[in-house]
C-alpha positions as CSV (number, residue, x, y, z in Angstrom):
1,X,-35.2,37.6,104.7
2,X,-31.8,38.8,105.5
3,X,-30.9,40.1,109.2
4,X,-28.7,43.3,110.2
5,X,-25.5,41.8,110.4
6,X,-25.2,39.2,108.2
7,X,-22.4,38.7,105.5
8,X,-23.8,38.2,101.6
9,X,-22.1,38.6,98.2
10,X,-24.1,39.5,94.7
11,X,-24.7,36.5,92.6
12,X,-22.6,37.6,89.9
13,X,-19.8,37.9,92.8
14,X,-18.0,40.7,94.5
15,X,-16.5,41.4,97.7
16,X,-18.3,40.2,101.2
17,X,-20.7,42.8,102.2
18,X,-22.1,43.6,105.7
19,X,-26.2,44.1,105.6
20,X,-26.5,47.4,107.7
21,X,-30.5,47.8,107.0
22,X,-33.2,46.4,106.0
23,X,-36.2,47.8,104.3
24,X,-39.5,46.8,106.1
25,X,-42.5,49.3,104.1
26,X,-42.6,51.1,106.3
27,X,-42.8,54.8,106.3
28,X,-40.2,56.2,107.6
29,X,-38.0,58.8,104.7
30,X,-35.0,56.0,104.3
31,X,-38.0,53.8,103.0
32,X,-39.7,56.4,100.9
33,X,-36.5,57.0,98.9
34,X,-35.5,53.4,98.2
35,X,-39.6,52.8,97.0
36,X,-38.8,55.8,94.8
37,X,-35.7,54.0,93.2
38,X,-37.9,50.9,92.9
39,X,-36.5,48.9,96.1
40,X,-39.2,47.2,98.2
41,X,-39.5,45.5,101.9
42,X,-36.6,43.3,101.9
43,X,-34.3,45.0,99.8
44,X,-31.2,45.7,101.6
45,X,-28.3,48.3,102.4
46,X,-25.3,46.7,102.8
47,X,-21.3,48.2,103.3
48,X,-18.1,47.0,102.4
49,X,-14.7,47.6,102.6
50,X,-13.0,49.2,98.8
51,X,-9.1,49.0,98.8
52,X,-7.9,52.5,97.4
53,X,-4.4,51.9,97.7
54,X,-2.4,50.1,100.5
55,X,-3.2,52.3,102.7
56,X,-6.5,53.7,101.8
57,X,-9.6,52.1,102.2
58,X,-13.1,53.6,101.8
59,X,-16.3,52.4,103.3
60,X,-19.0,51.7,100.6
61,X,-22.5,51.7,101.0
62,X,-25.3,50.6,98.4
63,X,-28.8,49.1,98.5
64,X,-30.0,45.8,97.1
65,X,-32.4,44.4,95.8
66,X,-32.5,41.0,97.9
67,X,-32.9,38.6,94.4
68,X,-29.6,39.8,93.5
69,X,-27.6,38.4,97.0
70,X,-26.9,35.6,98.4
71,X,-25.1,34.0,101.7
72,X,-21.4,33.4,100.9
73,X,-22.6,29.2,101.2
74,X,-24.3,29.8,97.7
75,X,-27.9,30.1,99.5
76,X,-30.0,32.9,97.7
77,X,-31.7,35.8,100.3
78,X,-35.4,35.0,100.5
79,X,-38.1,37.6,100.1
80,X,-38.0,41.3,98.6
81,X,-38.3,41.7,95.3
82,X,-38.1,39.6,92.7
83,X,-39.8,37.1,94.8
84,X,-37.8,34.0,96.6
85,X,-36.4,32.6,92.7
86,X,-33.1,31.4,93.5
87,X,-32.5,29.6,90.1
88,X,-29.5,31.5,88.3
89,X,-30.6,29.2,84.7
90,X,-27.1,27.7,84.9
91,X,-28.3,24.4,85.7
92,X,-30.1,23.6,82.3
């Protein structure tokens, strides 16, 4: 399961993202809304840095569900939804 502070990318690629939270069932209102939009314990909210213009940048933030990160080594996120299925069917 990924850690506050760690750096992952989506599988399908994208800029390096910074995990700022994540979900642990529990039942606080952040949790309640992401279970509404389907997430689950391990999903995660991460931010990263969007390049405007040279001299604009805006902070993004979005939540995850954890099958669809991995580490920037190529090693998938474990747990959350979508179980611990790291296989991306490339390798048939």
């Amino acid at each position: 399961m990924a850690e506050v502070g760690e750096v992952v990318i989506l599988k399908s690629g994208g800029p390096e993202m910074v995990v700022t939270y994540v979900l642990r069932g529990e039942d606080g209102s952040r949790e309640k809304a992401a279970a509404l939009k389907g997430f689950q314990e391990g999903d995660v909210v991460c931010e990263w840095q969007h390049i405007i213009a040279e001299d604009k940048i805006k902070t993004m933030r979005e939540t995850f569900k954890a099958a669809t990160l991995k580490y920037p080594n190529g090693i998938a996120l474990s747990g959350g939804s979508g179980g611990g299925d790291d296989d991306d069917d490339d390798d048939w």
